[in-house]
Structures are given as C-alpha cells and as structure tokens.
C-alpha positions in Angstrom: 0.0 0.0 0.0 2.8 2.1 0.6 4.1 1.8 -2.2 1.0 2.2 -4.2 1.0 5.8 -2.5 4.5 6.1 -3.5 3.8 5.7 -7.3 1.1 8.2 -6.9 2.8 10.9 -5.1 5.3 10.8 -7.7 3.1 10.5 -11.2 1.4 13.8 -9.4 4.5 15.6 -9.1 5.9 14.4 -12.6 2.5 15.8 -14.2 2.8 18.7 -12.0 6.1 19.6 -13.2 5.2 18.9 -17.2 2.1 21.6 -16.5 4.4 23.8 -15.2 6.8 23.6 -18.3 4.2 22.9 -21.0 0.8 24.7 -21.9 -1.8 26.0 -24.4 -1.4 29.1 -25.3 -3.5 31.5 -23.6 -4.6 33.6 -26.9 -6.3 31.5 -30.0 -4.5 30.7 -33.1 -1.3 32.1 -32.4 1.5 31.4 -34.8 5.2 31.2 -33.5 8.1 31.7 -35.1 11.2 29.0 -34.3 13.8 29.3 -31.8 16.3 28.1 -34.5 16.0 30.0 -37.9 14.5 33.4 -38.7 12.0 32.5 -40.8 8.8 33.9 -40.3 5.4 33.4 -41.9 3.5 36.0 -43.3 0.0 37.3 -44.2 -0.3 39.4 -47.0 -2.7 42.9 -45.9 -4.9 41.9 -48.6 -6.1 39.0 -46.8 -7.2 40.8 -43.9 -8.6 43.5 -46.5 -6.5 46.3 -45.1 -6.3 49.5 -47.3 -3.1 50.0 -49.4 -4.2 53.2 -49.5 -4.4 53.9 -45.7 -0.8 51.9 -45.3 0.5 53.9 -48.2 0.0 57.3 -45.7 0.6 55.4 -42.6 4.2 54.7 -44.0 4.5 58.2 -45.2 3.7 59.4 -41.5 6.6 57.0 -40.4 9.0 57.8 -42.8 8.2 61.5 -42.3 8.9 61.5 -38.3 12.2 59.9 -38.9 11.2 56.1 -38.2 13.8 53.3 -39.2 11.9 50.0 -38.5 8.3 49.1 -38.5 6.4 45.9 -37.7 2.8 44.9 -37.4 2.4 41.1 -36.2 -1.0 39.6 -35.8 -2.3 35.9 -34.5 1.8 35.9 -34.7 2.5 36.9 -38.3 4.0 39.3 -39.7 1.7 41.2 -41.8 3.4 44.8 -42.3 7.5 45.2 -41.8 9.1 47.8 -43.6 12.4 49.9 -42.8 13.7 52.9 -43.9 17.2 54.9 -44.1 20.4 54.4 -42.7 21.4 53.6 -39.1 23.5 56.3 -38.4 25.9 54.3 -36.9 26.8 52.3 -39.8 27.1 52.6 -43.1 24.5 49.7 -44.5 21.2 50.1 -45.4 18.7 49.7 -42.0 17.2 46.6 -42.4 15.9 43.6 -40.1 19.6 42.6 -39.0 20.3 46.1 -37.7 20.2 46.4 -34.2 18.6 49.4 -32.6 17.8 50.8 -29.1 14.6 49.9 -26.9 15.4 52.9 -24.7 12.7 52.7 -22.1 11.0 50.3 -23.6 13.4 48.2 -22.4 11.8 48.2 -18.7 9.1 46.4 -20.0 11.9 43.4 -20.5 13.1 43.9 -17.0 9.8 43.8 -15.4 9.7 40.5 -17.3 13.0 39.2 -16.1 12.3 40.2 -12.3 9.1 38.1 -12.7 11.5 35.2 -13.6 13.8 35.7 -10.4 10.2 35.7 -8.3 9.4 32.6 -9.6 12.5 31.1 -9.3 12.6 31.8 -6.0 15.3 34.2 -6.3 13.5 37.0 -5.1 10.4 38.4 -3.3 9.2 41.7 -4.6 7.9 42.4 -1.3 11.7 42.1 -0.2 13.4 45.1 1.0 15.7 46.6 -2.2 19.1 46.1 0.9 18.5 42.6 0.9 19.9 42.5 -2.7 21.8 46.2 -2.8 22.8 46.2 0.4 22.9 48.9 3.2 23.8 52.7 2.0 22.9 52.3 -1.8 21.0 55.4 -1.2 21.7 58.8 1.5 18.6 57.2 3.6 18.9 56.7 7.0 18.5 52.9 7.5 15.1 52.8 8.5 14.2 54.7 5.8 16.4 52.9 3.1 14.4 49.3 5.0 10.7 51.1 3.7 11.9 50.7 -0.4 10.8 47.5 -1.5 11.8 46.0 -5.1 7.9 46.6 -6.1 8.4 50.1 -5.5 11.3 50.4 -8.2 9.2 48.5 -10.7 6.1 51.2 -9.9 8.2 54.3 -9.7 6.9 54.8 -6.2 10.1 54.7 -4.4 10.0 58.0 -2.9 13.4 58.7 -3.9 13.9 62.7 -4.5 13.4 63.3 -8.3 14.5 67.0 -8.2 18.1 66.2 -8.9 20.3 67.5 -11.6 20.6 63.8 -13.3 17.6 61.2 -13.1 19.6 58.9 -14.3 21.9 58.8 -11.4 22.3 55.9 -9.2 25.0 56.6 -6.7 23.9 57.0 -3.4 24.5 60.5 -3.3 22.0 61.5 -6.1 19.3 59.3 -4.3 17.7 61.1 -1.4 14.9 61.1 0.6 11.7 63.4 -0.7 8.3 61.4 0.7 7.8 57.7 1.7 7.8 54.6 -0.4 4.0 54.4 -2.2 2.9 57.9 -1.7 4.1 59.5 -4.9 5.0 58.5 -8.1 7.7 59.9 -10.8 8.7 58.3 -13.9 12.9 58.2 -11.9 14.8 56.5 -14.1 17.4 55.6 -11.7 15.6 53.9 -9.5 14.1 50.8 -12.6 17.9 50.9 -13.7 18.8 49.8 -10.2 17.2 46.6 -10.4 19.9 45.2 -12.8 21.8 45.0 -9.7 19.1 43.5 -8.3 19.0 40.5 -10.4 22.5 40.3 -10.8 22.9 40.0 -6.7 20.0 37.6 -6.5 21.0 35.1 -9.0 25.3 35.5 -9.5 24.7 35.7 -13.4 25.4 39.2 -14.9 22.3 40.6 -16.5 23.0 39.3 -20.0 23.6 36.0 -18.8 20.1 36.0 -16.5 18.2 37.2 -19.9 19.8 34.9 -22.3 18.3 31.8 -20.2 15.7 32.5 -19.0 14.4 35.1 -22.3 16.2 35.3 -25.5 17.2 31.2 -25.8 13.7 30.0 -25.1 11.9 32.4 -27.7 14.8 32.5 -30.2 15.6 36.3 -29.2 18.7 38.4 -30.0 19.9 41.3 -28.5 21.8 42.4 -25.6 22.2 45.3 -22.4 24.6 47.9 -23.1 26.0 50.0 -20.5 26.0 53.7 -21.5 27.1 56.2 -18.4 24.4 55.2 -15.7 21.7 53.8 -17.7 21.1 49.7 -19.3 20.2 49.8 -22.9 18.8 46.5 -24.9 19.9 47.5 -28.0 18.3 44.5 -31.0 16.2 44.2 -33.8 13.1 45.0 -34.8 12.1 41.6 -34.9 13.5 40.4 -31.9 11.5 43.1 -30.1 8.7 41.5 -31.7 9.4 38.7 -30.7 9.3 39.4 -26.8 5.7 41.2 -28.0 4.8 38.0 -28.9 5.7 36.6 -25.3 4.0 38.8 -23.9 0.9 38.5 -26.0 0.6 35.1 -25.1 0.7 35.5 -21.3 4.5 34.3 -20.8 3.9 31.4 -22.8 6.1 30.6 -26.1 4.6 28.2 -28.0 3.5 25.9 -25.5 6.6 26.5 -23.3 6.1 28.3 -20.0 8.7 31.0 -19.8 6.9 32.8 -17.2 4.3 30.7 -14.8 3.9 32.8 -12.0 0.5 33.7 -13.6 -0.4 36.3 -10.6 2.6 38.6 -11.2 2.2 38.7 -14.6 -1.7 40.1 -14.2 -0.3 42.3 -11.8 2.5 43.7 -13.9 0.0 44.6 -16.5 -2.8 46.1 -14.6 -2.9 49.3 -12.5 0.1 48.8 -10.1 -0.7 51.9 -7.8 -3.7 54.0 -7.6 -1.5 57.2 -7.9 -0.8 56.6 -11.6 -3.6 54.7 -13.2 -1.6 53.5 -16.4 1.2 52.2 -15.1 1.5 49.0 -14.7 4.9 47.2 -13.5 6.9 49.1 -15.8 4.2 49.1 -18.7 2.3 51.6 -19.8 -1.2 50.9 -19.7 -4.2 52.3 -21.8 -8.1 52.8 -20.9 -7.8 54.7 -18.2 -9.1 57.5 -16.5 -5.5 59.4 -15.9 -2.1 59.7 -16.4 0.7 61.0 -15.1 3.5 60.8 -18.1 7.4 61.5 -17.5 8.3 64.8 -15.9 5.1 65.5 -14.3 3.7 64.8 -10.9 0.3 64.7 -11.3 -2.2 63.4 -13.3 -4.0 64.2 -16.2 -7.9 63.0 -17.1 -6.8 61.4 -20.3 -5.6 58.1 -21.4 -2.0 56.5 -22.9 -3.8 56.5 -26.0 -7.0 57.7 -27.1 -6.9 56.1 -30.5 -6.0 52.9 -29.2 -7.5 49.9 -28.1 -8.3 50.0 -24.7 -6.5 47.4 -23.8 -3.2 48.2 -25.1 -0.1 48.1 -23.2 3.0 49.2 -24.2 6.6 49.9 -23.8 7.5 53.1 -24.7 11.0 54.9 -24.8 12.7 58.2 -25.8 12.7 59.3 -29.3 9.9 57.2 -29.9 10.9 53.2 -29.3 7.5 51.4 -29.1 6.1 48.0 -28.1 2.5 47.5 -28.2 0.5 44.6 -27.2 -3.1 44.6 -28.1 -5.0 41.2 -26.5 -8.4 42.0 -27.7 -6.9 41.9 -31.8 -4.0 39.4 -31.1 -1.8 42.3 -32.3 1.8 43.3 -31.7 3.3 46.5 -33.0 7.2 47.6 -32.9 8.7 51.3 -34.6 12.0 51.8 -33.8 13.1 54.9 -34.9 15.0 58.6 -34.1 13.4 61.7 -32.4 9.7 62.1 -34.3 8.8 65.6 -35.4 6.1 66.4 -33.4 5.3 68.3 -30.4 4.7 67.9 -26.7 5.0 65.1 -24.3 6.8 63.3 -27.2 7.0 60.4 -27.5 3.0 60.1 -25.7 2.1 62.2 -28.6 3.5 60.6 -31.3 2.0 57.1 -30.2 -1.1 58.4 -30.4 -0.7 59.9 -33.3 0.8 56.8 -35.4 -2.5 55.1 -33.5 -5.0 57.1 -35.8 -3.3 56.2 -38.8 -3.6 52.6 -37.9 -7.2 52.7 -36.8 -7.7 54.0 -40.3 -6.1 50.2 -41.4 -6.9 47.8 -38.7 -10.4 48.4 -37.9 
C-alpha cells in the first residue's frame, strides 16, 4: 500500500512539473516563429482586406517622423515590416539585421526578467531593495532605506527625490529622501535601472547571462544590455523586439513552453500597479484609463496613454519614440524603432497616439 502511494505521489508531481513547463497558449490561433531560424510566416494585408491606401499614408507618417523600422504582427505573423534609411551608426542600409535601441522600452523586458527571479525563487518583490543592494545604496537613513521595497522600483513609487540634476543617477548620493515609499510616483529612471543590480545579486549571473536563459534562448531572441554612463540599454532588432511582444501576448507562454508561470505577477505587472498613476503598470504603460501621469510631471492628467487605441493596449515606450504594443483584444503586436519624431509635446506620448490614428484607419 505504501508503495502504491509512493507511485502516486510521484506521477502527481511528474505531471505537476510537465504543466508547469508545457501549456496552451493562452490567446487562439497564435502562430510562433522558431527558436532556430529566422524565418517567419506571413499574411499578405490583402487578406485581412487592409487599405493600401491607408498603409501607403501610414508609412509616409513613419518615414516623415524619422522612423527606421516598422512591424505589425498579428495571431503571430508578420503582416506589415518595412524599414527605412540608414542607421547612423553604420554605413549599411537599415534593415531587419540592424540592431537598434529599446530605450525605455526596455523596462518592460526587465519587469519581465524580475518576474523570472520571483518565480525562481530568487526574489520576493515584497523584499526590502538592501536585501539584494545592500545597506547605504542610497543617503537614507536605514530605517528609511528598509521602507523601499523591489515593487516600488518596478512602480516608480520609491519615494526617492526626483528634483536632482541627473535622473539617471544611481549613486547614493544623487538618491535622497523626498516622501515615503507608495505615496508618490515619478517616472525616476534611476531607480528601474537599479534593479539590474538587483537580479545580478539575486541570481550570480550578470544581467545578460540571467536574460539569455531565462528570455532570448527560449523564444529564439537576439539582443543584448549595453552599458551607456548610468543607464542599461537592450539595443536589438526589430524583430527580436517582436518577438518578446509576442511573449507577452501570449501570457508568458512561447509556443506551448512556459517561460513565465507565476500567472499572478504577470496580471499584476500589466494592470494598474498603484492608484496614484492609473496607467502604469509594473513598468508598462497601460491604456483605458481614466488618468495619467506621463514623465516629468507629478500629477495626473484626465486622459488616457492613447485615445486612438484599443483599450487594452499596453505598451513599452521609450525616448525618441521606441515602441512595443501589445493589443490582447486583436491578437496584435506593433514595434517602430526609430529617431526623435517631429512632433510636439510630451513626445513620445504624442506621437504614439498619433501613429494610432493612422492605424485605426487600417486595422479596424
């Protein structure tokens, strides 16, 4: 009998640990491109009946505000990908082997990876930040330093004094106390760079290392982080980009292959994260709601991320216009990589919602 029990216990936890690493994928009909080649199916716009007109003047619009890649995936398939003039670092045509930067758009990424160290058991985001940066990474007193938890860096509710000369900063002398931890928010960049460190303490893998297996070798990703003065850059292609988009799309999932499966932070890091500023997730951008509070500001706005957008849109954005949208309700993922855009105010807010009324001239 004991035996018998034996043999049960453990067919449980071998089917336990096979649901853990294999699933369906949480949106219908998604397609997936290997791990091994970069060959990816298509759908011609025709098919879908989409406009040649209407993506004739949204490419104009691209090319116009300086855009270098462009790429519109949907159920998984690329359906429009174009590029356009020369990476100014090199002297080849831009193209989709030509790496270019996520900028802040990259957060979304590490959001993603700290989800990873959770469920690995590396971290706990409810951890105190000095349990992985140790005491004195900022001018706080202790007890004051002890109130920043790692959910507070990936909110930008860390209470950490955003009225220094350089955001980007993250020696302990440009981070200093201005109001507890959860009772304002400011789009610091310091304080999401930080959380490299984080991981890197956590797991004793550099930060390349950590994403290459748990990311970029299970979805067939390229790319790497570049250091550049204080701040962590993934610089990649478009497609590559897309391909995290994809990821993300499908809840963490990569063709049947769990990357992510703690299924709770994952709602959590794409749904309101703080009440202070509604669309904000855990370092994603968040559409449909009521208010925003975009970078530089301190409080919020009655308007949305996007008002031309699908409501449920989330999105990494970045400077000079760097975008990754996820759209759940159309099975949709969008990439433009590109320089500064010509337009106006609260770029690159604007310009996203901008390039969103072209394609709501396309898509629906």
């Amino acid at each position: 009998m004991k035996k018998f029990l034996l043999l049960l216990l453990l067919i449980h936890s071998s089917c336990s640990k096979n649901e853990a690493q294999i699933s369906e994928p949480v949106a219908d009909n998604l397609y997936f491109p290997s791990v091994d080649s970069d060959q990816w199916e298509t759908i011609t716009p025709d098919e879908l009946n989409w406009d040649s007109i209407e993506i004739g003047n949204l490419y104009d619009f691209l090319e116009l505000n300086n855009t270098r890649a462009f790429i519109v995936l949907k159920d998984g398939k690329i359906i429009l990908e174009n590029y356009w003039g020369n990476n100014i670092q090199i002297t080849t045509a831009f193209d989709k082997n030509s790496n270019w930067y996520w900028a802040s758009a990259g957060k979304t990424l590490t959001a993603f990876l700290i989800g990873i160290a959770q469920a690995n058991g590396l971290i706990s985001i409810e951890d105190n930040s000095s349990t992985y940066l140790g005491s004195g990474w900022t001018s706080l007193d202790e007890s004051q330093e002890n109130l920043i938890k790692i959910k507070h860096h990936l909110t930008m509710t860390t209470g950490l004094d955003y009225e220094v000369d350089n955001l980007n900063c993250t020696t302990p002398n440009c981070l200093t106390y201005k109001n507890n931890p959860g009772t304002n928010w400011f789009y610091h960049n310091a304080t999401y760079t930080i959380l490299k460190d984080v991981i890197e303490n956590a797991s004793e893998m550099t930060y390349n290392d950590f994403t290459n297996q748990k990311v970029k070798m299970k979805i067939g990703m390229g790319g790497s982080w570049v250091q550049s003065n204080y701040n962590n850059i993934y610089w990649s292609t478009a497609r590559d980009m897309a391909r995290f988009g994809l990821l993300i799309l499908n809840e963490g999932v990569w063709d049947g292959h769990v990357i992510l499966n703690d299924t709770n932070y994952f709602s959590n890091m794409v749904n309101t994260s703080q009440q202070i500023n509604k669309s904000y997730g855990f370092l994603w951008w968040l559409n449909g709601k009521d208010s925003l509070i975009p970078p530089g500001i301190t409080i919020p706005i009655e308007t949305s991320l996007a008002s031309n957008a699908p409501e449920d849109l989330i999105a990494g954005m970045g400077k000079n216009g760097q975008y990754l949208d996820v759209i759940p309700s159309h099975n949709l993922v969008i990439v433009r990589m590109g320089e500064a855009p010509e337009v106006g105010d609260l770029e690159p807010i604007n310009f996203h919602n901008e390039m969103w009324g072209y394609l709501n001239d396309i898509l629906f």
